[in-house]
C-alpha positions as a Markdown table, in Angstrom:
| # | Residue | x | y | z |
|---|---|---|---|---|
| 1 | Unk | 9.4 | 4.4 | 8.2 |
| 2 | Unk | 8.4 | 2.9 | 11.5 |
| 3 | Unk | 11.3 | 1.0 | 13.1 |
| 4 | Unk | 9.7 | -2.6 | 14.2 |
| 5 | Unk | 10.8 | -5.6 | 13.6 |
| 6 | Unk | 7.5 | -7.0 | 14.7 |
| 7 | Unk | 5.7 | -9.1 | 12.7 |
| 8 | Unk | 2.8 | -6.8 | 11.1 |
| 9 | Unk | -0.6 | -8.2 | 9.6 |
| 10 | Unk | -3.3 | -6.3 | 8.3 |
| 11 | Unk | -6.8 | -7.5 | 8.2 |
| 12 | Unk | -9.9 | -6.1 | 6.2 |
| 13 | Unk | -13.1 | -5.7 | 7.7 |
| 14 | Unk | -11.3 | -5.8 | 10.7 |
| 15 | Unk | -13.7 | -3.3 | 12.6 |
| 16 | Unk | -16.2 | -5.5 | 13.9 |
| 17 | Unk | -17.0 | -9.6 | 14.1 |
| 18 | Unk | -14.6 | -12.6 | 13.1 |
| 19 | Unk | -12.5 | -9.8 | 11.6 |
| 20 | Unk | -12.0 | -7.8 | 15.0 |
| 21 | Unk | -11.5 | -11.0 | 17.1 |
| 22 | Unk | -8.9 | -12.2 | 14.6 |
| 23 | Unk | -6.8 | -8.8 | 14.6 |
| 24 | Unk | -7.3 | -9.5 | 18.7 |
| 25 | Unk | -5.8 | -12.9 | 18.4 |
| 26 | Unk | -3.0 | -11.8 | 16.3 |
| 27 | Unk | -2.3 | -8.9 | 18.6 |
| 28 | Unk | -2.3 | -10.8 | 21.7 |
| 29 | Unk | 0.8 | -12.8 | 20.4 |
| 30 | Unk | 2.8 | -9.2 | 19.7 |
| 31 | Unk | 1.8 | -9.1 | 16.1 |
| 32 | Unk | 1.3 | -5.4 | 15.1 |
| 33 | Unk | -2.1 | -5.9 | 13.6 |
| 34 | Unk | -3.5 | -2.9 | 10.7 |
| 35 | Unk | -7.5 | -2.5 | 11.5 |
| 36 | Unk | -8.3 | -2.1 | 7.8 |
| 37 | Unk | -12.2 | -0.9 | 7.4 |
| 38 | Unk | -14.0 | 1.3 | 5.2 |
| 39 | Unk | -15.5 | 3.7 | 8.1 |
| 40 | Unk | -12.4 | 5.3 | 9.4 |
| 41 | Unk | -14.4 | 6.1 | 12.0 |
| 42 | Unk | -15.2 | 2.3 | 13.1 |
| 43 | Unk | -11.9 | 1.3 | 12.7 |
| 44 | Unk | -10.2 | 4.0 | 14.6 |
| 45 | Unk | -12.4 | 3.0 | 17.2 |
| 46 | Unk | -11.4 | -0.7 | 16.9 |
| 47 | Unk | -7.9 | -0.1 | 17.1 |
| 48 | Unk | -8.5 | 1.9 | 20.2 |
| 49 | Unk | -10.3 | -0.5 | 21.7 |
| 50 | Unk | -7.3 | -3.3 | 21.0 |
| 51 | Unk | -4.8 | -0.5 | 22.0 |
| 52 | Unk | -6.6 | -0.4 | 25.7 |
| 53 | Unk | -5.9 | -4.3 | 25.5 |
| 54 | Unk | -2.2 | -3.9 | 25.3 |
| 55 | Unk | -2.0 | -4.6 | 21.3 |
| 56 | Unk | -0.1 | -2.3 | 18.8 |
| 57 | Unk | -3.5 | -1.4 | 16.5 |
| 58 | Unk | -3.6 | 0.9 | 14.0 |
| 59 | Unk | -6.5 | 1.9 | 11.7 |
| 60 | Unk | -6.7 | 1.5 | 8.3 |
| 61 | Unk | -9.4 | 2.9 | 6.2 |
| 62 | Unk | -9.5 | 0.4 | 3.5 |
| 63 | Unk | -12.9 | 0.3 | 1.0 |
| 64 | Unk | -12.4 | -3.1 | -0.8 |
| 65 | Unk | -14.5 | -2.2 | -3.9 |
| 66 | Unk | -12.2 | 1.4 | -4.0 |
| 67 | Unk | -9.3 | 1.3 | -6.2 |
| 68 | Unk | -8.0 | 4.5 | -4.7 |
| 69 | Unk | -8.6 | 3.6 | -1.1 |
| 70 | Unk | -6.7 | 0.2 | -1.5 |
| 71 | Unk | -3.6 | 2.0 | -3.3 |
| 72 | Unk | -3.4 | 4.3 | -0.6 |
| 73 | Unk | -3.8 | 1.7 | 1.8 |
| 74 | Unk | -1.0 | 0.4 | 0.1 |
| 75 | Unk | 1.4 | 2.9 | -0.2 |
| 76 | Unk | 0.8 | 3.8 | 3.9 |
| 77 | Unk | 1.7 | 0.5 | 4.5 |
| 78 | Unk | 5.0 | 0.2 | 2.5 |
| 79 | Unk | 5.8 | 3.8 | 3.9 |
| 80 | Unk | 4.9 | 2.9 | 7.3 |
| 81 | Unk | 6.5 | -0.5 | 7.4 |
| 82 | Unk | 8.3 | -1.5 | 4.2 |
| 83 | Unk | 6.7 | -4.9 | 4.0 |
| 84 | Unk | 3.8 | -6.9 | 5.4 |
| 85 | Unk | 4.0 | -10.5 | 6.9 |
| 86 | Unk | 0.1 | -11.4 | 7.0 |
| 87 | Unk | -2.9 | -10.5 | 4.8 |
| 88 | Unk | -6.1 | -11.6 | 5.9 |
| 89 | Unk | -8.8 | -11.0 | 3.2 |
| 90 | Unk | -12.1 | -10.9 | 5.6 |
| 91 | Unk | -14.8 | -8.4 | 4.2 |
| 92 | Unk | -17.3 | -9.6 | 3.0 |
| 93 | Unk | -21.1 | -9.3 | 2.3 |
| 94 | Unk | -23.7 | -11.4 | 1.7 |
| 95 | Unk | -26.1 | -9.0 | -0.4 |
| 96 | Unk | -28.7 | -8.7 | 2.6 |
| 97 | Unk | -32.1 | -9.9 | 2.9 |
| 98 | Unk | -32.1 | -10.0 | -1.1 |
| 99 | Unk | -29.1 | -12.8 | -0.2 |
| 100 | Unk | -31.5 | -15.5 | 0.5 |
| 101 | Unk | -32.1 | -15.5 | -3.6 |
| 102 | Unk | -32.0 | -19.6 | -5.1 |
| 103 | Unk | -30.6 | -19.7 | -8.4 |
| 104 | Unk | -33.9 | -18.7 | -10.2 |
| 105 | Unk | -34.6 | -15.9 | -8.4 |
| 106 | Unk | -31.0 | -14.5 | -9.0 |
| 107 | Unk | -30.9 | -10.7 | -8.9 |
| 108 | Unk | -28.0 | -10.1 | -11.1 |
| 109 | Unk | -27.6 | -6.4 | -9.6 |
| 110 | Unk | -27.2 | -8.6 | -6.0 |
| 111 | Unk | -24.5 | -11.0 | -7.1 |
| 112 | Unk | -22.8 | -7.8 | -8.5 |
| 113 | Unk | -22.6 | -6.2 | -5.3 |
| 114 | Unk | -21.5 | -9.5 | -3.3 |
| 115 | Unk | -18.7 | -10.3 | -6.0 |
| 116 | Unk | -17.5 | -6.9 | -5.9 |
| 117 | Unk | -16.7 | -7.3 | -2.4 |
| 118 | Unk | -15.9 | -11.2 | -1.9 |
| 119 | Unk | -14.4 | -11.6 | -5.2 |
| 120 | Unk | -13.0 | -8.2 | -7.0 |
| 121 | Unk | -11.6 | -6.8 | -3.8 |
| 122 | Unk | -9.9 | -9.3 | -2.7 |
| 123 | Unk | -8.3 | -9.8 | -5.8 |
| 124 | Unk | -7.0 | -6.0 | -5.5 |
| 125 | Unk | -6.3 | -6.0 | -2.2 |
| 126 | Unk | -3.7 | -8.9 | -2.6 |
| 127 | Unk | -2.7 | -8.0 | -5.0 |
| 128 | Unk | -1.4 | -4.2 | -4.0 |
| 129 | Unk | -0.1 | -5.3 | -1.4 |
| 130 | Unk | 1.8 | -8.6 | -3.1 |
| 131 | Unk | 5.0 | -6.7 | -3.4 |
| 132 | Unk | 4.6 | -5.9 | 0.2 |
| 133 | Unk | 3.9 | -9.5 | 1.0 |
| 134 | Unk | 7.1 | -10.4 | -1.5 |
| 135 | Unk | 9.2 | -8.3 | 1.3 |
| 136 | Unk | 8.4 | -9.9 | 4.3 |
| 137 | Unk | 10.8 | -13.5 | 4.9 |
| 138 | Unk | 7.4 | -15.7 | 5.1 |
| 139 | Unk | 4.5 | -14.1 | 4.7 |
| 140 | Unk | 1.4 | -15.6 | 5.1 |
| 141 | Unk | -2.3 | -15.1 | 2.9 |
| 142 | Unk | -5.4 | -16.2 | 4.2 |
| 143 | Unk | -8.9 | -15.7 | 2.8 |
| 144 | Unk | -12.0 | -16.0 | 4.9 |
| 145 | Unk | -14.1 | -18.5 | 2.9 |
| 146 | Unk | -16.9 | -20.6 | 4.1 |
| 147 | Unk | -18.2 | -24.1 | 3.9 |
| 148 | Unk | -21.3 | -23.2 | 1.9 |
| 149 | Unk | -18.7 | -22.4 | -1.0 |
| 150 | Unk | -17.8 | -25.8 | -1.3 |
| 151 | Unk | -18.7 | -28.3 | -4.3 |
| 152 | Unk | -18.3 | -31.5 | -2.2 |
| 153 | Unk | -20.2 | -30.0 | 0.9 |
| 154 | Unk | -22.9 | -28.2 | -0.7 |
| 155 | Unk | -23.7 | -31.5 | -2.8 |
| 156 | Unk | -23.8 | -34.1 | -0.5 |
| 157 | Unk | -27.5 | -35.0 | 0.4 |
| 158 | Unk | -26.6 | -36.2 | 4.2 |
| 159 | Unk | -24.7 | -33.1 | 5.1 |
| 160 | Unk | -25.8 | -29.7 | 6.4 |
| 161 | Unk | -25.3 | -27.6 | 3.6 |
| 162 | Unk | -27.6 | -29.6 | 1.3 |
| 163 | Unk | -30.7 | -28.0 | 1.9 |
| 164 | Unk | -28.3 | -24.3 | 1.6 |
| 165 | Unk | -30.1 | -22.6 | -2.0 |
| 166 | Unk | -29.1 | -19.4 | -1.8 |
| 167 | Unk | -26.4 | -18.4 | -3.9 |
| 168 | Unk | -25.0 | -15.1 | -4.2 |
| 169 | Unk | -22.9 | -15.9 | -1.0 |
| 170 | Unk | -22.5 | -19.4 | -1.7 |
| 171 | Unk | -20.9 | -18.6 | -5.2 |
| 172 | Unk | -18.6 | -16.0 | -4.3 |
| 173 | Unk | -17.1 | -18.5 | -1.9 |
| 174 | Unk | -16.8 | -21.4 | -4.6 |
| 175 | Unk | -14.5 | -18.2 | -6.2 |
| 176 | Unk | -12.6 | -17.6 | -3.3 |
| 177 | Unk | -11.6 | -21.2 | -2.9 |
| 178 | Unk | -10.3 | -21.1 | -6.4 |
| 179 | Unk | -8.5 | -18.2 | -6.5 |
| 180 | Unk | -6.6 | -19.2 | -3.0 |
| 181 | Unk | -5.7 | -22.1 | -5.3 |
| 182 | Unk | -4.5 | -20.1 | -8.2 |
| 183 | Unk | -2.2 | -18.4 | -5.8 |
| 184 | Unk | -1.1 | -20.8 | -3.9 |
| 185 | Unk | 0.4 | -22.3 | -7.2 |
| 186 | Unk | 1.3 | -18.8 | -8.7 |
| 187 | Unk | 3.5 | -18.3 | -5.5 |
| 188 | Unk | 4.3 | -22.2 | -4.9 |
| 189 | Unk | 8.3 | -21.6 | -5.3 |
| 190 | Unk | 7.9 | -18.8 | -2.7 |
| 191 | Unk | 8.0 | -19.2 | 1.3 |
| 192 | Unk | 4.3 | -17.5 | 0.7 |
| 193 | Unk | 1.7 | -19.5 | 1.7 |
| 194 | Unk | -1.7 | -18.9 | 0.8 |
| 195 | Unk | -4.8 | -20.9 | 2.0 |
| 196 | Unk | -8.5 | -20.3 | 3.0 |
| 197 | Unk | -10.1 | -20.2 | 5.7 |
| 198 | Unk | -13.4 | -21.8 | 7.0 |
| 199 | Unk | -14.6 | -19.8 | 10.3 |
| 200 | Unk | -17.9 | -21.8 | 10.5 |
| 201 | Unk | -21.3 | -20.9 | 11.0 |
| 202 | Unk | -20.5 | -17.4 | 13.2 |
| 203 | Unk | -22.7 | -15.1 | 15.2 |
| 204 | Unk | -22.4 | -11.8 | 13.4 |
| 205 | Unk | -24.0 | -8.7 | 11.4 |
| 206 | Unk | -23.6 | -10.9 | 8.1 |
| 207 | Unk | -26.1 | -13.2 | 9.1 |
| 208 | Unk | -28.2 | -11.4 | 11.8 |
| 209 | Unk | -26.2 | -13.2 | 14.2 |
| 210 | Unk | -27.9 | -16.2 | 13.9 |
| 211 | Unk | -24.9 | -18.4 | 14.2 |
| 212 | Unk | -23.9 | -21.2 | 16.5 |
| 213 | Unk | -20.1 | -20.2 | 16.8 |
| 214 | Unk | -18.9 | -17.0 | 18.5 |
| 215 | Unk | -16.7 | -13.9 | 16.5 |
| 216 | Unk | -13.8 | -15.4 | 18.6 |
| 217 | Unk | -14.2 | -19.2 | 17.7 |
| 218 | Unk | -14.6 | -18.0 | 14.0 |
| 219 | Unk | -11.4 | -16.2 | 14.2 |
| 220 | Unk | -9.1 | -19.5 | 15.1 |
| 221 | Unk | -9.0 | -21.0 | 11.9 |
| 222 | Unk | -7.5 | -17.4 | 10.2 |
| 223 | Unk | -5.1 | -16.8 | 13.5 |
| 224 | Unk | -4.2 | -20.7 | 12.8 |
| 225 | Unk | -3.2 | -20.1 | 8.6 |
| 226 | Unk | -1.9 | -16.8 | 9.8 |
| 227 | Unk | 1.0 | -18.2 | 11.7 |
| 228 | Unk | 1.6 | -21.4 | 10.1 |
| 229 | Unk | 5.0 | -23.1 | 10.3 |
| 230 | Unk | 7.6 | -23.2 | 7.3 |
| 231 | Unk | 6.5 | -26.5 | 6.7 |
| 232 | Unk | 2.9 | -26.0 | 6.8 |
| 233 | Unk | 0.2 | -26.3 | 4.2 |
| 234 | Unk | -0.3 | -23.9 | 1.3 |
| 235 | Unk | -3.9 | -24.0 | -1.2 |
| 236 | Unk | -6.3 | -25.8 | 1.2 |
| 237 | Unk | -9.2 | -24.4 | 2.7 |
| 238 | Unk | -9.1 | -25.3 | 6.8 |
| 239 | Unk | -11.2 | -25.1 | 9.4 |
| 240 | Unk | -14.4 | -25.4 | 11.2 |
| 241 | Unk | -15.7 | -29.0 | 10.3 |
| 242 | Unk | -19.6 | -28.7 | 10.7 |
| 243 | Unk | -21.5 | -32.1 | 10.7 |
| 244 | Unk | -18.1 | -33.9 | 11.1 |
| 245 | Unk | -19.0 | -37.7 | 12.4 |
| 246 | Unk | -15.3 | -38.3 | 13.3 |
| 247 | Unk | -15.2 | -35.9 | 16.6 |
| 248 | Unk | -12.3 | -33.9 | 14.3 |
| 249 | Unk | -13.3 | -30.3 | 15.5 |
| 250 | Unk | -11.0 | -28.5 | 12.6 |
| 251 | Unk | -8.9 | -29.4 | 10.1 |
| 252 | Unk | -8.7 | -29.8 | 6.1 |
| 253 | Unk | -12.5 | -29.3 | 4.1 |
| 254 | Unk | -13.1 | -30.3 | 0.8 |
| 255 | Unk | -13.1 | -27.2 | -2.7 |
């Protein structure tokens, strides 16, 4: 077993976009970040990349939708390190250009492939590494929602995401936000805290980068649940506050 008393985080899709910038983050305040990604290729060459930077990186190879690759992930980790202080569940897909589908023109083979990923896997990912998570003195949980997965947002008529149709994406973030809310109660008597996150509209590969935020501006609001205090929040979803009219850049969204 390594012999660190560092704070260690691991963070999935953490080869590329929000996911990269936010093992960065992490790293740059002497966090020992885990690169998880399903090419071990790509994340080697993430961690690389952080390690020229000055950070302790290591690669992961982590498939979400694998059982077998997140057990082993697991067990590496709890060899390696014995616990782990921060989980960040960040893959995710949107289901392509077939992701732009409104309700009635739902491919059901589509939503099955996003959910597996948004939904399913991060499910299994938390929860293999739970006992991990149990070890650490505070660890923290924080899964990378969005916006469009809100009720309140997605139904108000004045606010951006009204005119938002799509739902494969959309839908699998209304899950996430409830099943940060099912933990954060399930673990309520622990010093685990579990929230989502909300990195905004981002430039990356999920949406063609198309964006108006940057990888590294999408990041803050994980690095920001991902350090949180003893007495900070646990089963909210926080963030990037698009169409705000109160000059409030981030803070506390609406399920």
């Amino acid at each position: 077993m390594t012999n660190t008393n560092h704070t260690v985080a691991l963070i999935t899709g953490a080869n590329k976009g929000i996911g990269y910038e936010t093992a960065r983050a992490l790293g740059a305040r002497g966090i020992t970040v885990l690169v998880g990604a399903r090419d071990p290729e790509a994340g080697q060459r993430a961690a690389e990349e952080l390690k020229h930077d000055g950070i302790d990186a290591r690669a992961v190879q982590l498939d979400v939708t694998d059982a077998d690759s997140v057990a082993r992930a697991a067990d590496w980790i709890g060899t390696e390190f014995g616990r782990l202080d921060i989980l960040v569940n960040n893959a995710a897909v949107t289901g392509g250009a077939a992701g732009g589908m409104t309700a009635a023109t739902a491919s059901l083979d589509v939503l099955r492939e996003v959910f597996e990923t948004n939904v399913f896997g991060l499910v299994a990912v938390t929860n293999a590494l739970l006992p991990l998570l149990r070890e650490a003195p505070a660890a923290r949980i924080v899964n990378v929602s969005s916006e469009v997965g809100s009720l309140a947002l997605t139904t108000d008529p004045a606010g951006p995401m009204w005119g938002m149709t799509s739902i494969p994406y959309g839908t699998s973030k209304t899950a996430v936000n409830m099943i940060t809310t099912k933990y954060a109660k399930e673990l309520h008597d622990t010093a685990i805290k579990v929230n989502a996150a909300n990195p905004g509209y981002t430039a990356t590969d999920l949406n063609g980068r198309t964006g108006f935020r940057t990888p590294v501006q999408g990041a803050e609001p994980s690095v920001y649940l991902a350090t949180l205090p003893a007495d900070g929040p646990t089963g909210i979803l926080w963030g990037y506050r698009w169409g705000a009219t109160d000059g409030v850049e981030y803070g506390q969204l609406p399920w």
